[in-house]
C-alpha positions as CSV (number, residue, x, y, z in Angstrom):
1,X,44.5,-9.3,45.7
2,X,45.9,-8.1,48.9
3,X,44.2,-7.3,52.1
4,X,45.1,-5.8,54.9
5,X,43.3,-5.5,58.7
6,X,44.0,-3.3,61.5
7,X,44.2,-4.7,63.9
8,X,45.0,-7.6,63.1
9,X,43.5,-9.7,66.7
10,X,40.7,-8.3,68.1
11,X,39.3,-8.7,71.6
12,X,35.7,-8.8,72.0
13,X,34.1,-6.1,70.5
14,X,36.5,-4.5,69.0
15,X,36.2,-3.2,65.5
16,X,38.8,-3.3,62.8
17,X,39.6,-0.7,59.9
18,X,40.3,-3.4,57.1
19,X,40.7,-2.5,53.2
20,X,41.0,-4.8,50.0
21,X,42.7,-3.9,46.9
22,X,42.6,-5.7,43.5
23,X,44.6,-5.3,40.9
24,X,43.7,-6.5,37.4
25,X,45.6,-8.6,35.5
26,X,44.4,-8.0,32.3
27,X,41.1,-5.6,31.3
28,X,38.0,-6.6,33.0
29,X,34.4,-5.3,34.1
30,X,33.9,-6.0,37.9
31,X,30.5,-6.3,38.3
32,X,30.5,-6.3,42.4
33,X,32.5,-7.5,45.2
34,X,30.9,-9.8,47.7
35,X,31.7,-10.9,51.3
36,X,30.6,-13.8,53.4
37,X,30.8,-14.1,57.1
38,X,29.5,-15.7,60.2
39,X,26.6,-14.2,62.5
40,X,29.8,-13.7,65.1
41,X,31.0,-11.4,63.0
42,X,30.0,-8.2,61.8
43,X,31.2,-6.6,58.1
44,X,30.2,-3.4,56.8
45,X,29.5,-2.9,54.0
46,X,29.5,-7.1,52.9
47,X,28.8,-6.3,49.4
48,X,29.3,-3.4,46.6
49,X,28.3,-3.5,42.9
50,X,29.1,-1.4,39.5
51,X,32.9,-0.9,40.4
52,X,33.1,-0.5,36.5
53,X,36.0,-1.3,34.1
54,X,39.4,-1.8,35.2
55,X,42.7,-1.7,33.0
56,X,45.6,-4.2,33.2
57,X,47.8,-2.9,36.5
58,X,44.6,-0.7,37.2
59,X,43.9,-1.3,41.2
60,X,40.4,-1.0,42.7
61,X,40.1,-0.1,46.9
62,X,37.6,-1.5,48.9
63,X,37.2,-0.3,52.8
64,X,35.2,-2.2,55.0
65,X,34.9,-2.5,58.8
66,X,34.9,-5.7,60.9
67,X,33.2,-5.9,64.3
68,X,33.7,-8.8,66.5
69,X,30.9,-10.1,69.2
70,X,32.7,-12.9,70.7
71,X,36.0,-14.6,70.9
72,X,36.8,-17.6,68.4
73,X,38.6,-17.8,65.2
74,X,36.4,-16.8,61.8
75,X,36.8,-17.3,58.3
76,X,35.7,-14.6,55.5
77,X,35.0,-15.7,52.2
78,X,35.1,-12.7,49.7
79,X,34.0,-13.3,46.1
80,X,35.7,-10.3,43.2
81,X,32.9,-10.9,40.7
82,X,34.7,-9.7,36.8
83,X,33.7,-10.8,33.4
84,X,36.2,-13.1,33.4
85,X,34.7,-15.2,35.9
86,X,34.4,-15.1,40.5
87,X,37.6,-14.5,42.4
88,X,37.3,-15.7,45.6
89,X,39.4,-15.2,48.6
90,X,39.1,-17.0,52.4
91,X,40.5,-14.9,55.1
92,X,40.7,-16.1,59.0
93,X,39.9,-13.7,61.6
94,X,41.4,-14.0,65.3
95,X,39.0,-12.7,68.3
96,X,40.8,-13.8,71.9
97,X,39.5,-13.0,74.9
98,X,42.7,-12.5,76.4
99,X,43.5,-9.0,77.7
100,X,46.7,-7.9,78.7
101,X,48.7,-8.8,81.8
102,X,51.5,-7.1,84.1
103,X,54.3,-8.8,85.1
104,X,56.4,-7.7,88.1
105,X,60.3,-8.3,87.6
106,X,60.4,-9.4,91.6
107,X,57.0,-10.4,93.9
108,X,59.1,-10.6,97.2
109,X,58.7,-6.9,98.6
110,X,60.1,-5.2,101.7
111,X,57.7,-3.2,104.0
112,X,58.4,-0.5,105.1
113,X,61.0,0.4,102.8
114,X,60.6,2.2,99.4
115,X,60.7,-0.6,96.5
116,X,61.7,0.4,93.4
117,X,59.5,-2.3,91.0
118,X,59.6,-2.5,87.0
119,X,57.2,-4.8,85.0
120,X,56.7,-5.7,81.5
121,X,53.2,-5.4,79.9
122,X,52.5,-9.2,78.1
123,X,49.2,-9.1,75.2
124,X,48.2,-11.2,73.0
125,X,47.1,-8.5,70.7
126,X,48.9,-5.3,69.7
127,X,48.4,-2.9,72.1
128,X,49.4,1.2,72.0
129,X,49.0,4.0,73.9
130,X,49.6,2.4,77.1
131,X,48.6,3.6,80.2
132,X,49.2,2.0,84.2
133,X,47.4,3.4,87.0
134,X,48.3,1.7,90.2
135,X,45.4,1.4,92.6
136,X,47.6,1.7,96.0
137,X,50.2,4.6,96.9
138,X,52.8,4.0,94.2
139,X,54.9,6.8,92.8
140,X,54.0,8.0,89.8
141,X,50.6,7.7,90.3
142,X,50.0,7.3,86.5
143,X,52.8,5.5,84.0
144,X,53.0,5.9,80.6
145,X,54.1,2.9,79.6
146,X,57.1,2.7,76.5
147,X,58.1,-0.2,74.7
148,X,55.8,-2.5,77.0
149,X,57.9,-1.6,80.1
150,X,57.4,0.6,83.3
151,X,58.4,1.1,86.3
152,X,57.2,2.4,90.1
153,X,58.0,2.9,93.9
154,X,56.2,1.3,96.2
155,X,56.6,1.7,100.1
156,X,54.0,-1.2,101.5
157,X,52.8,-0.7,105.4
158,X,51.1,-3.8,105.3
159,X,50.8,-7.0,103.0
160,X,48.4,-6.0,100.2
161,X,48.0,-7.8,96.6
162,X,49.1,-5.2,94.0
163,X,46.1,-4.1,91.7
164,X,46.5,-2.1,88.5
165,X,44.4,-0.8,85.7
166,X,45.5,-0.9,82.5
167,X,44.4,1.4,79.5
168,X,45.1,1.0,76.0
169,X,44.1,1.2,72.0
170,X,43.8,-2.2,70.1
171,X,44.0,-0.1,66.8
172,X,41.1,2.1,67.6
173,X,39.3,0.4,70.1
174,X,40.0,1.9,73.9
175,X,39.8,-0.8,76.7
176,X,40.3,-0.8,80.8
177,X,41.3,-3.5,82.9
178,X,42.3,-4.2,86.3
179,X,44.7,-6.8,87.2
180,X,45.7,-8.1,90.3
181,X,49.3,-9.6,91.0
182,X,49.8,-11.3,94.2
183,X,53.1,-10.7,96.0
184,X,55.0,-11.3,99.1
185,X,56.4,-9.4,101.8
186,X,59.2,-9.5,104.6
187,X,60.5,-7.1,107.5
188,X,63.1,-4.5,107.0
189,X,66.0,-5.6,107.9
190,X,66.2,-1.1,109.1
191,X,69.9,0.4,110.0
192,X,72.0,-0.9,112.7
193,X,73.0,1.6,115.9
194,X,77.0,0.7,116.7
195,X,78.2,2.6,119.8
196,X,81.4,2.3,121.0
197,X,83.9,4.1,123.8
198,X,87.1,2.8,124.3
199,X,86.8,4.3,128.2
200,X,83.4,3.3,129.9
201,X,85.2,4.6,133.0
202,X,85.8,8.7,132.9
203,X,86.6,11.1,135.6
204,X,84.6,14.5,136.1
205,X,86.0,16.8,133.2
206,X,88.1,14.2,131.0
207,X,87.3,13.9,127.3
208,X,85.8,10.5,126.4
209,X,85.8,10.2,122.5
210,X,82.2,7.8,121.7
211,X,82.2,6.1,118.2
212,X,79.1,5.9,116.1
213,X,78.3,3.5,112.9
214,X,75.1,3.5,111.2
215,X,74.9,0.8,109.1
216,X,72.1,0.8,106.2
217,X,70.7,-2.9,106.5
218,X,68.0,-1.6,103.9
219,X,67.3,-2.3,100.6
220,X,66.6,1.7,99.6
221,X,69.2,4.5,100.0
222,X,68.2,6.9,103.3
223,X,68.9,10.3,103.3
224,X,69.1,13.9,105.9
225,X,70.7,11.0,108.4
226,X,71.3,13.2,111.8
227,X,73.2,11.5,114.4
228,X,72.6,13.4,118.1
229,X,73.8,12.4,121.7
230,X,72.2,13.2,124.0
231,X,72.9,13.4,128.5
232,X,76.1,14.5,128.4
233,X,78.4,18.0,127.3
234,X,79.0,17.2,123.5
235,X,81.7,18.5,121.0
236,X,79.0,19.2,118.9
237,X,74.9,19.0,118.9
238,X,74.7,16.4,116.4
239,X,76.6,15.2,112.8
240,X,74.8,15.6,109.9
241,X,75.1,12.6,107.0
242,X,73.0,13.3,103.5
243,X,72.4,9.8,102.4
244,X,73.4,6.3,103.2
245,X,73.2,3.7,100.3
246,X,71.6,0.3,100.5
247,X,74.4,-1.8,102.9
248,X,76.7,1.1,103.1
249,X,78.1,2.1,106.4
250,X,78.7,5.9,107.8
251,X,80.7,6.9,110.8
252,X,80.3,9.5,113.4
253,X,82.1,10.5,116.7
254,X,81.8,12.6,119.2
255,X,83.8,14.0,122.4
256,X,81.6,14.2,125.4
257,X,82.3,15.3,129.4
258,X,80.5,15.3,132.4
259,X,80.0,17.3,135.1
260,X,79.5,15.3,137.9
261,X,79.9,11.3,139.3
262,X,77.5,8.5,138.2
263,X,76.3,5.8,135.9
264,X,75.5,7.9,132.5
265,X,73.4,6.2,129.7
266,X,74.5,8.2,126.5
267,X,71.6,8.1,124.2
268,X,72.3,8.6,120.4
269,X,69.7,9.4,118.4
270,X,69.8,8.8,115.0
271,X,67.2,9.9,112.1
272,X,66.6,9.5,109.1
273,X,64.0,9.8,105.8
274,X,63.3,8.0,103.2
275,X,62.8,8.9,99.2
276,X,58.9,9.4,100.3
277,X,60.2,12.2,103.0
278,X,59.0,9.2,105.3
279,X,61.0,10.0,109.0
280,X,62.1,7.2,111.1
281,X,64.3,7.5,114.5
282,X,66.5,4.6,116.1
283,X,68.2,4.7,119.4
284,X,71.1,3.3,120.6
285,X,72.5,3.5,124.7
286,X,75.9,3.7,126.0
287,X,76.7,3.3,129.4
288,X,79.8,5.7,131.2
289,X,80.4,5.3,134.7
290,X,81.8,9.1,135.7
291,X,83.9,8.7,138.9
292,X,83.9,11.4,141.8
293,X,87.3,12.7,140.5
294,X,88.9,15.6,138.6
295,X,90.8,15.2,135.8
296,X,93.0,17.2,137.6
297,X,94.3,16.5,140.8
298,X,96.3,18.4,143.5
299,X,99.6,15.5,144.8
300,X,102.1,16.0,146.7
301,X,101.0,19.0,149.2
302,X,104.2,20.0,151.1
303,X,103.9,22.8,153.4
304,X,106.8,24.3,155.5
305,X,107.1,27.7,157.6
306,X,110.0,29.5,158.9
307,X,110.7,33.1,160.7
308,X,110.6,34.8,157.1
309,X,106.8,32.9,156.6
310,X,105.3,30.0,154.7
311,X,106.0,28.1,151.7
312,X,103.8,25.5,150.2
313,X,104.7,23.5,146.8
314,X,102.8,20.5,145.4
315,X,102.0,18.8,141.8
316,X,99.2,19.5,139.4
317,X,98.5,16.1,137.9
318,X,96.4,15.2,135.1
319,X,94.6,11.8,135.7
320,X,92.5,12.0,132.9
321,X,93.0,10.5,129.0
322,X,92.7,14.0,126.9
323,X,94.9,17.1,126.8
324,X,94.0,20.0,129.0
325,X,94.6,23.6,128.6
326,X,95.0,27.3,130.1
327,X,96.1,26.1,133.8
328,X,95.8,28.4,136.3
329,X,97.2,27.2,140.1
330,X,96.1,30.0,142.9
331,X,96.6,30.0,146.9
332,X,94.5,32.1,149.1
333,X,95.2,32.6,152.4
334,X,94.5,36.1,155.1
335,X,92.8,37.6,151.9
336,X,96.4,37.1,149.8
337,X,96.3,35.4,146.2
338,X,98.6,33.9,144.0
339,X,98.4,32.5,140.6
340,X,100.7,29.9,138.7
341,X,100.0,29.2,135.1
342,X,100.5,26.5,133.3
343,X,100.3,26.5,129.4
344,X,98.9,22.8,128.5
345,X,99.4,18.9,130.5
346,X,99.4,15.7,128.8
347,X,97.5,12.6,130.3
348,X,99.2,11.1,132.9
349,X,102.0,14.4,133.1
350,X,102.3,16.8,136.1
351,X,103.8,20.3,136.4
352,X,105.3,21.9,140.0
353,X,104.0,24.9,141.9
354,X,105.4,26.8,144.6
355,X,104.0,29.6,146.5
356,X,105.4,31.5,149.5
357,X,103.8,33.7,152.0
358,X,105.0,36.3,154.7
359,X,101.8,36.7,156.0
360,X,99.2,33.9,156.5
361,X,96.3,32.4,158.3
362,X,95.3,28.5,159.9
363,X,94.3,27.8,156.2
364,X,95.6,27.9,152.7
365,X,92.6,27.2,149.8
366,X,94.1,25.6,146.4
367,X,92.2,25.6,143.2
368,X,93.3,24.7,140.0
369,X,91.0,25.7,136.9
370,X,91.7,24.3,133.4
371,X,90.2,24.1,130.1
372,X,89.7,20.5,128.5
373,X,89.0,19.8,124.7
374,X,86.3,20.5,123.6
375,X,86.5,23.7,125.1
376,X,84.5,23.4,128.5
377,X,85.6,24.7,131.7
378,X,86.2,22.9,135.2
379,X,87.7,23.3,138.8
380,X,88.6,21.5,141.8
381,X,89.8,23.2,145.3
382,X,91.7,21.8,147.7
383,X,91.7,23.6,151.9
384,X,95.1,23.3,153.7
385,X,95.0,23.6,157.4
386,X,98.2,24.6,159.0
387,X,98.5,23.3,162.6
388,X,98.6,26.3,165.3
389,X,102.7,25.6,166.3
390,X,103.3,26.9,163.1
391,X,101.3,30.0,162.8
392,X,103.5,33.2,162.6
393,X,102.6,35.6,165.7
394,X,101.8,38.7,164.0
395,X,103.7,42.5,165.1
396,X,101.9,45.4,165.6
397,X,102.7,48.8,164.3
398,X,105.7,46.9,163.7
399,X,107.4,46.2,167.8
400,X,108.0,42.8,168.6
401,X,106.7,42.7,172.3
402,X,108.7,39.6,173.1
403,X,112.2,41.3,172.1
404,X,111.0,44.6,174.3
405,X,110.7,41.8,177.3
406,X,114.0,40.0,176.9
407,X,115.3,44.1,177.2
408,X,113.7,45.4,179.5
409,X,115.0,42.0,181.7
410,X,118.8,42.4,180.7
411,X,118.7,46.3,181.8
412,X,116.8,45.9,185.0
413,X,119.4,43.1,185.7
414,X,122.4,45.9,184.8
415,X,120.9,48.5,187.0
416,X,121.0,46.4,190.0
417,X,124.9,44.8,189.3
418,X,125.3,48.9,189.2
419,X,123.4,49.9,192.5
420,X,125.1,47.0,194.4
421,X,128.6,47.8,193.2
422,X,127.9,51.9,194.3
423,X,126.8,50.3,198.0
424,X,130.2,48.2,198.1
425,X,132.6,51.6,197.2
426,X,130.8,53.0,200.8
């Protein structure tokens, strides 16, 4: 005799396809087969008579159908009636009221961050066809569940138990249930702002490079990470990063210059979004103090005038701690230019300039224009005043009216050593 169930625990309710098969062992008449079971449980049909002659290996099917009311453990007594006499057979029944659970491989979650989350589905009873639905925002919103394990992300706002709903077949029984598994949260640790300059004191026009680590103190990757400073002339609008894994570190830097003197906070921005498209912004300041001085300085003014005019040399220093470029060096004086170039000047290195004039007024103007690093452009001017003593008196139409004087003087003296030599000869 062999029988077989399916399936083979039931839950409450449940109903199981179940089928017995004897086999005869030598010829016999089987008058009926009979079943005997508790008012718990529920067997259709108990009984069938007439199944009629069967040969020696000849096998007779019966299908029956168990329903269950109520959990417990049953036994079935089944009697093969032949002419040869009552087989009987005791079978035992399982009903548990158990349904089954999830179980999350951590319970400690991070807010705020997206958690990536995978369970195991525990039953006491063979279940198939299963189906999680999370009640909360998890992604996916519905997993199918394979080889009793699944798996979600979860990004918590606020401590919340996890509930789910389970669906599944116990052989061809559907059931729902919800379960609830209580977990824990903590803060996000979030990403960590490093600014650095290694000169928080800059002149007006100088370069100052600013260093920039973002450091992913999460437990999720971030990704589209933009990195942006802001209050000051920048190499570049912002540096673009496209994901940052869990305790990885990126770098960024930037070349920045001001225009005029102060105290400037440089604030760098940095955003981010997470798998969920989530956006978050951090903020880090740097303080620069910009003092009220050129990179590029005007030293050593020397101005000295003669009868063929003026000469004025002098240096063209750079004070600053970057390269400049396309140095131009002019004078301007009675509506007169000059220009001195000078290709490029390394910090702390100086180049000569000389200009001379024939013609000139009480002041010379000096302005030196350059071009720094990153491509900006700056100027300082510096006014000469020449004291009056050395002014050059200016000719007209080209007579010098003092030589004409000292002339005129010598022959007026001649013509009278002339007349009174003529008066003597009387």
């Amino acid at each position: 005799m062999k029988f077989e169930m399916t399936p083979q625990i039931l839950l409450p309710n449940d109903i199981a396809d179940c089928k017995l098969t004897f086999t005869a062992q030598q010829t016999t008449y089987v008058s009926g087969i009979t079943i005997f079971h508790p008012t718990e449980i529920q067997v259709t049909p108990s009984s069938i008579s007439g199944v009629g002659w069967l040969s020696v290996g000849q096998s007779y099917e019966f299908p029956f159908t168990i329903k269950a009311k109520e959990s417990g453990i049953y036994t079935l007594t089944i009697y093969i009636n032949t002419l040869n006499g009552s087989i009987k057979q005791s079978l035992t029944i399982r009903v548990v009221n158990r349904m089954p659970d999830v179980v999350l491989d951590k319970t400690i979650l991070t807010l705020n961050e997206v958690n990536t989350i995978h369970f195991t589905i525990t039953s006491p009873v063979n279940v198939e066809n299963v189906v999680v639905i999370p009640l909360f925002n998890a992604n996916p919103k519905i997993i199918y569940v394979q080889d009793g394990k699944g798996s979600f992300k979860f990004e918590p706002k606020k401590p919340q138990p996890l509930k789910f709903k389970i669906c599944f077949y116990n052989g061809r029984n559907y059931h729902e249930v919800v379960r609830t598994v209580n977990v824990s949260y903590i803060q996000s640790k979030g990403v960590l702002i490093n600014v650095t300059s290694k000169y928080p004191v800059t002149l007006i026009g100088d370069v100052v490079p600013v260093n920039v680590e973002v450091a992913n103190l999460r437990e999720d990757t971030i990704y589209s990470v933009n990195v942006t400073a802001l209050n000051g002339i920048s190499s570049k609008n912002y540096v673009k990063i496209p994901t940052i894994k869990s305790e990885e570190t990126a770098k960024a830097s930037f070349d920045l210059c001001f225009r005029n003197s102060g105290i400037k906070n440089v604030k760098i921005e940095v955003s981010y979004e997470d798998e969920f498209n989530n956006l978050y912004r951090e903020e880090k300041v740097l303080t620069i103090r910009v003092l009220n001085e050129t990179a590029l300085q005007f030293s050593g003014i020397d101005v000295k005038t003669d009868l063929e005019g003026l000469t004025i040399t002098g240096d063209v220093s750079n004070n600053g701690r970057s390269k400049v470029y396309n140095i131009f060096v002019t004078a301007s004086t009675s509506g007169q230019t000059k220009t001195y170039y000078i290709d490029s000047l390394e910090p702390s290195d100086f180049d000569t300039f000389e200009f001379t004039f024939t013609n000139y007024s009480n002041t010379i103007t000096l302005k030196v224009k350059w071009t720094n690093e990153i491509g900006e452009v700056f100027e300082t001017t510096k006014v000469i005043n020449i004291p009056s003593h050395e002014i050059q008196v200016e000719s007209v139409s080209g007579i010098d009216y003092v030589a004409i004087g000292v002339t005129l003087a010598v022959l007026v003296f001649v013509v009278l050593l002339i007349v009174l030599a003529w008066k003597r000869r009387k």
